[in-house]
Every structure is written in structure tokens, then in C-alpha cells.
C-alpha positions as CSV (number, residue, x, y, z in Angstrom):
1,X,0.0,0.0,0.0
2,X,1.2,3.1,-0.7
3,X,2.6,6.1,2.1
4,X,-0.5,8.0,1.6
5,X,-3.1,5.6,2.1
6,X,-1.0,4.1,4.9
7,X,-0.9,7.5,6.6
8,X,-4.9,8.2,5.9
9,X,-5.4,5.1,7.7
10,X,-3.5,5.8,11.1
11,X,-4.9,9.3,11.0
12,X,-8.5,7.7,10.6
13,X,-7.8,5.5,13.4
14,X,-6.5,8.5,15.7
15,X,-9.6,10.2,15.3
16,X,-12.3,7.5,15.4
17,X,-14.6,8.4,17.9
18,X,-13.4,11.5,18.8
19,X,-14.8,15.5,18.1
20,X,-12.3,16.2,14.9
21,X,-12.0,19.9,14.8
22,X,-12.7,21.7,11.6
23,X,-10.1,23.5,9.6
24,X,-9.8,27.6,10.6
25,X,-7.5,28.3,8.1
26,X,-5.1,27.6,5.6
27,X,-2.1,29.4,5.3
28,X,-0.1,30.5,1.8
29,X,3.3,32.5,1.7
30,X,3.1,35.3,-1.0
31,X,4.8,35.2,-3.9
32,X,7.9,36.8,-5.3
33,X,7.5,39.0,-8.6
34,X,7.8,35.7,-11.2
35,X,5.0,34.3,-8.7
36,X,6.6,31.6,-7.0
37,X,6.3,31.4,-3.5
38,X,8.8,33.0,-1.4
39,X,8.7,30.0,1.2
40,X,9.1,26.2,0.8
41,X,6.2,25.7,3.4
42,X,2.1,26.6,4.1
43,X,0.1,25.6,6.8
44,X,-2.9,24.3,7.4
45,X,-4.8,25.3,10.9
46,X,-7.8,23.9,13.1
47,X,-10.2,25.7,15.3
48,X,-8.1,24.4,18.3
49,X,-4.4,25.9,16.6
50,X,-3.0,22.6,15.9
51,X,-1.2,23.4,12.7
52,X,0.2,20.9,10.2
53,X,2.4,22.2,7.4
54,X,2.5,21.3,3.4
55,X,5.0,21.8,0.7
56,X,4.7,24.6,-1.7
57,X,7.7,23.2,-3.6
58,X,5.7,22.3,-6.7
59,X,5.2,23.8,-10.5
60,X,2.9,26.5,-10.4
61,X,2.5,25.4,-6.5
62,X,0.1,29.2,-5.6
63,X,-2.1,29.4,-8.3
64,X,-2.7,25.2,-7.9
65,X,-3.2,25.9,-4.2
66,X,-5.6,29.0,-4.4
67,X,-7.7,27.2,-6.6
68,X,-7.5,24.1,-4.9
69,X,-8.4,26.0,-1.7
70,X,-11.3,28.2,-3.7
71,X,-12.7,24.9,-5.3
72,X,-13.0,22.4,-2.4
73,X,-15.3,22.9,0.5
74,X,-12.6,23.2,2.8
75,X,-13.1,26.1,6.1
76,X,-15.3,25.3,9.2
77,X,-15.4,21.2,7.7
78,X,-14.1,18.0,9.1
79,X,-10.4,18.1,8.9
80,X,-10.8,14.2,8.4
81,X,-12.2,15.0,4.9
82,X,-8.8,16.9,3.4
83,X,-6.4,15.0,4.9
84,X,-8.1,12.0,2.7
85,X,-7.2,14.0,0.1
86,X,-3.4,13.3,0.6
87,X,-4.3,10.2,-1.5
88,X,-5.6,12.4,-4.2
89,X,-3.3,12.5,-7.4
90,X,-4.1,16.2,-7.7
91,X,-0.7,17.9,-5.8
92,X,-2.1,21.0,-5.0
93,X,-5.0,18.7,-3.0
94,X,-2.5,16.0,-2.0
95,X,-0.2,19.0,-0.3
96,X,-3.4,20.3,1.5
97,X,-4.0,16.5,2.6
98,X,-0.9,16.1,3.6
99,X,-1.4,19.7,5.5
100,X,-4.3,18.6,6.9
101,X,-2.8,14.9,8.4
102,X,0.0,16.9,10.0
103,X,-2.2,19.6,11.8
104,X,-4.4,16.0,12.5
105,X,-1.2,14.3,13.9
106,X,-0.4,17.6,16.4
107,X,-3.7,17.9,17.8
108,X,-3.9,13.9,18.9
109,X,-0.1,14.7,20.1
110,X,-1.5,17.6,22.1
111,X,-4.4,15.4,23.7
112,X,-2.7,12.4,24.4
113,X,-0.4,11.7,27.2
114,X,2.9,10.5,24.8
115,X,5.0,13.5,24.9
116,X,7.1,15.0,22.1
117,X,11.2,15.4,22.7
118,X,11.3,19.1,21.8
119,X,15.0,19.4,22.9
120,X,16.4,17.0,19.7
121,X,19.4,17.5,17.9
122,X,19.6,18.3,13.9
123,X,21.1,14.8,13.4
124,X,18.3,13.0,15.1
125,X,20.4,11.0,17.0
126,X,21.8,9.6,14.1
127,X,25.2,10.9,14.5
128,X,27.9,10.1,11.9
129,X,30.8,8.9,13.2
130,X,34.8,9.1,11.3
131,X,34.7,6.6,8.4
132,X,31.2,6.5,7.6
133,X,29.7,7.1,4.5
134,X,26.6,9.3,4.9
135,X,23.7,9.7,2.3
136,X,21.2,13.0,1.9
137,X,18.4,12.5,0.3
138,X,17.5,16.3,-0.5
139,X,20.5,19.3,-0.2
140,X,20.2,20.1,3.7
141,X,22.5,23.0,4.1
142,X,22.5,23.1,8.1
143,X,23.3,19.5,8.1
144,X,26.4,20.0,6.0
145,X,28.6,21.6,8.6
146,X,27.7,18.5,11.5
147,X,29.2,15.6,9.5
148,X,32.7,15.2,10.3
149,X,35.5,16.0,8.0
150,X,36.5,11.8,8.5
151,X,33.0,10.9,7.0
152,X,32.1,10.7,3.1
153,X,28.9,12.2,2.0
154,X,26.6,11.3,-0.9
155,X,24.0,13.9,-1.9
156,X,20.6,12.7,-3.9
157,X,19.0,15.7,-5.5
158,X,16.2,15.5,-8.0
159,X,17.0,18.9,-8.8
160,X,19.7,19.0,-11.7
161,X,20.9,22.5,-10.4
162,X,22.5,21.2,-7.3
163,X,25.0,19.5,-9.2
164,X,26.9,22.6,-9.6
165,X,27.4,22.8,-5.6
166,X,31.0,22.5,-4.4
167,X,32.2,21.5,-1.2
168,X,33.1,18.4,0.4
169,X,30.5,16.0,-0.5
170,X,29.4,14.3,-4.1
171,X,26.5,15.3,-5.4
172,X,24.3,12.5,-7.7
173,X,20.9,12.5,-9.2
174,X,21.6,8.9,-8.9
175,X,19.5,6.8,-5.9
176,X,21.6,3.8,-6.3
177,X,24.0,5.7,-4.7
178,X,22.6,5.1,-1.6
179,X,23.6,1.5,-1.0
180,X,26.7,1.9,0.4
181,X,25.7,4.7,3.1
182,X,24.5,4.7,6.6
183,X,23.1,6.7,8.1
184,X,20.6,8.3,5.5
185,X,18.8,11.0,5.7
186,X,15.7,11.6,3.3
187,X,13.7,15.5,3.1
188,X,10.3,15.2,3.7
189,X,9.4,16.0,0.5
190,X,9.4,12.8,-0.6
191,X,6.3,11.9,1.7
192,X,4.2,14.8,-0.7
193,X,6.1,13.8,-4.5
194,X,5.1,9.6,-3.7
195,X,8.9,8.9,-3.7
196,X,9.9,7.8,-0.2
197,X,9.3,3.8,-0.8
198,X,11.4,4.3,-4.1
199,X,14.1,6.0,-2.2
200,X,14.0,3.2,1.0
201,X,14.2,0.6,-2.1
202,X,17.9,1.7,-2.7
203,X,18.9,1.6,0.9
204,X,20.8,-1.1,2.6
205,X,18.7,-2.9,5.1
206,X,20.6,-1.9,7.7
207,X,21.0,1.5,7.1
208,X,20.0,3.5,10.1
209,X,17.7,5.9,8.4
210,X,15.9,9.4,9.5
211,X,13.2,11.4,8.0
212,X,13.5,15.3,8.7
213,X,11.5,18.2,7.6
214,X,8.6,20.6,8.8
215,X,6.1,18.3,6.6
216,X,7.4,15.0,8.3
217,X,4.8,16.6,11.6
218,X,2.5,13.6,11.0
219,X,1.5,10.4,12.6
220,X,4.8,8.5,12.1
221,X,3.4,5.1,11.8
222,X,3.8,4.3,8.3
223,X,7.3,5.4,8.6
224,X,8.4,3.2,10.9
225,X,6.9,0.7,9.7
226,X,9.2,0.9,6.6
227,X,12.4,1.0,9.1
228,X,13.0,4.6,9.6
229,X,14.6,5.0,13.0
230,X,13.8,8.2,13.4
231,X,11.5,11.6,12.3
232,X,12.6,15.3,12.9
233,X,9.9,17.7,12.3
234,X,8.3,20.6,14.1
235,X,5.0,22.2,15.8
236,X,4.1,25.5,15.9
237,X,4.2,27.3,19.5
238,X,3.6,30.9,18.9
239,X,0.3,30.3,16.5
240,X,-0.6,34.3,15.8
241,X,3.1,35.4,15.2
242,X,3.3,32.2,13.2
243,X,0.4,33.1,11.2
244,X,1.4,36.5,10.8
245,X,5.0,35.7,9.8
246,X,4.3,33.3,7.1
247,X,1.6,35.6,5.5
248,X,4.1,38.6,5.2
249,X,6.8,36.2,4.0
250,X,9.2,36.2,6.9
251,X,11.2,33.8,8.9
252,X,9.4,32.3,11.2
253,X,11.6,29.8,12.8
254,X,11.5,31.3,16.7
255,X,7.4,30.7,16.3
256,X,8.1,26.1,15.9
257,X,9.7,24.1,18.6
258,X,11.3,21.1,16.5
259,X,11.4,18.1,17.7
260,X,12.0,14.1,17.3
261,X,10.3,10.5,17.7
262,X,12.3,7.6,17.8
263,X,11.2,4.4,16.9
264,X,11.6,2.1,19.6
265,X,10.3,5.0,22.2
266,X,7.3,5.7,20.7
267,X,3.7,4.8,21.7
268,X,1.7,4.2,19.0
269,X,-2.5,4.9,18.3
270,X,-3.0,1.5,17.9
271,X,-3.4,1.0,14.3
272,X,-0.9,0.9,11.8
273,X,2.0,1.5,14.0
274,X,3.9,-2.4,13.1
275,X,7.4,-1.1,13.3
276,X,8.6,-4.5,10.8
277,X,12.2,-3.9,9.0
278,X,12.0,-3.2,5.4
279,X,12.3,-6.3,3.6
């Protein structure tokens, strides 16, 4: 099954037979003057301020939203309803689902008693050590500095224009790549573009393997139960200066706490949450 429908099912599972809160808002950046946005992320809120972000890092990824947004039903209904949507194979609605599951997975963390480490480290826990060879899957700039100088890096980047970038790592559009590496660490982007169970497919089995990203805020479930190890993500905690921040186009990165969930620490919902090895 794929990631999607794996994560509609936990989230349907979290929320059986409970009051779902409706959706208060969604949240776009503004765009720059050739009209793409001038942030990666938008956010999708509930009438109790759980927030869940989604990519905007998709063609034509504003006017696709607005009239995604404009042509669904969406304000003061279930939440339940657009985060099925992360199954749709429109991007614009599957970005909104995925939104929606997020902002979904933050309000059952808020009303259950398992508790979020919101003191993690960039690296997960996941640290490299001298000699390894490490894999990114996605160019993560802050991470670049915390590998050692001992360690090899291998960069996967769908985007041709990375290629160019110097420094002391390789750079490959090449996923096969990955084979040799541990740890890995894979963007969160690949939960929206369907490309995460491709991207496993290349890694050893015993890779230790993390999943980072603001858009990696769901139920982590179906992660682990493809043999990530770990998931770095973030909440919002300062919900009006967020929401005014990402509207005007700023940084808003002292409005999130990030955090992490580790696999074999985490209490599942009770559903979905088989934390099997990929095979």
C-alpha cells in the first residue's frame, strides 16, 4: 500500500470516535514577482491551533493551491475530509492533505499523554561517526557543517541544479547511490512527491535511516513501519506570530519548537504503528 493511504489510515484510526476539529484556516506565503512562493512551506490550521504544514515546492504550486483551496469545501469542515485527500493525485489537494494529516497528527499529540522530545538534535540522534559514508536525500544545508570531516557524504538531489554545488560531498541524481551509506537522511518532501518507498528501495537494510522536515509533523506510523529509525519535524508554538509571519513572508523559525520520535520510544494509536524492518 502506498505512504499515503498508509498515513490516511492511522490518522482515521486517531480520530475514530473523537470531536475532529474543523479546519480555521489555511495558510499560503506570497509570492515573489515571477509568482513563485517565497517560502518552501504553508500551513494548514484547526479551530483548536494545531497546525500541520505542506509543501509549496511544486510547479505552479500558488495558483494550484488557491484554486485548490477556492474549489473544495474546505473552512469550518471536518479536517478528516482533506487529509483523505493526501491520497488524491491532484498535488495541489495531495499538499493540502498532507497539511491537513500533520495539523491532525499535532492535535492527537496535544491530547494524548505520549509527549514529544522538543529538545532533539539536527542529526536526530543519528550521528555520523569518522569513516562513515553518509547519504542525503535532499540538499540540507545546516546538516552539512555537523558531519565530520573523516566521513564521506553522498547527496541525492532530483533537482539537476544542485549538481553545480562545491564543497566536500558528491552530489548524484543517482538513488543507487545510496547503497553503500549509513546513516541516511531523506527530506520530507518525498512523503508529498510519492517517492519515499522508491528512495528506501535503494537503501541497505541496515541503514540506520531518518526522515526530517517541517512536513514530516504527522503520525509516524507508516514510517516506521518501513524501518526509519527516526522523524525530525516541528509544531508551531507561537500560532498568531506564526500566522502573521508566514503571510508577510518572513522567517518564522522562533514561532516552531522542532522536535523528534524515535522508533523504539514511541507509543503508537494502535493502528498501523507495526514497526517491521523493510524487507
Amino acid at each position: 500500500m502506498s505512504f499515503s493511504q498508509d498515513l490516511i489510515d492511522v490518522i482515521e484510526a486517531a480520530c475514530q470516535d473523537k470531536n475532529v476539529p474543523a479546519v480555521r484556516g489555511i495558510h499560503l506565503p506570497p509570492a515573489r514577482a515571477d509568482g513563485t512562493p517565497c517560502k518552501k512551506f504553508g500551513a494548514v490550521e484547526l479551530a483548536d491551533g494545531s497546525c500541520g504544514f505542506f509543501s509549496t515546492h511544486f510547479d505552479n504550486a500558488l495558483p494550484a493551491l488557491r484554486s485548490a483551496i477556492k474549489s473544495t469545501p474546505i473552512l469550518s469542515h471536518c479536517a478528516l475530509s482533506l487529509a483523505q485527500e493526501f491520497a488524491s493525485k491532484n498535488t495541489a489537494l495531495c499538499a493540502l492533505g498532507l497539511g491537513a494529516s500533520n495539523a491532525l497528527s499535532q492535535h492527537h499529540f496535544a491530547t494524548t499523554p505520549h509527549q514529544l522530545d522538543l529538545a532533539p538534535d539536527p542529526l536526530v540522534g543519528l550521528h555520523p561517526r569518522g569513516g562513515d559514508h553518509v547519504g542525503m536525500v535532499g540538499f540540507f544545508r545546516p546538516l552539512l557543517d555537523l558531519v565530520p570531516d573523516e566521513a564521506s557524504l553522498t547527496i541525492i538531489e532530483q533537482d539537476a541544479r544542485f549538481l553545480g554545488e562545491v564543497g566536500r560531498f558528491t552530489v548524484t541524481l543517482d538513488l543507487a547511490q545510496l547503497k553503500d551509506c549509513n546513516p541516511v537522511f531523506i527530506t520530507a518532501l518525498t512523503l508529498l512527491n510519492g517517492s519515499l518507498d522508491e528512495v528506501l528501495s535503494h537503501c541497505s537494510t541496515s541503514a540506520r535511516i531518518a526522515v526530517i522536515g517541517p512536513t514530516a509533523s504527522c503520525l509516524p506510523e507508516p514510517l516506521f513501519a518501513r524501518g526509519i529509525e527516526a522523524v525530525g519535524s516541528a509544531r508551531v508554538v507561537r500560532l498568531t506570530h506564526f500566522r502573521e509571519k508566514l503571510l508577510a513572508g518572513q522567517p518564522w523559525a522562533e514561532t516552531v519548537a522542532k522536535y523528534c520520535i524515535h522508533r523504539d520510544q514511541y507509543q503508537g494509536v494502535g493502528a498501523g504503528g507495526s514497526t517491521a524492518a523493510r524487507q
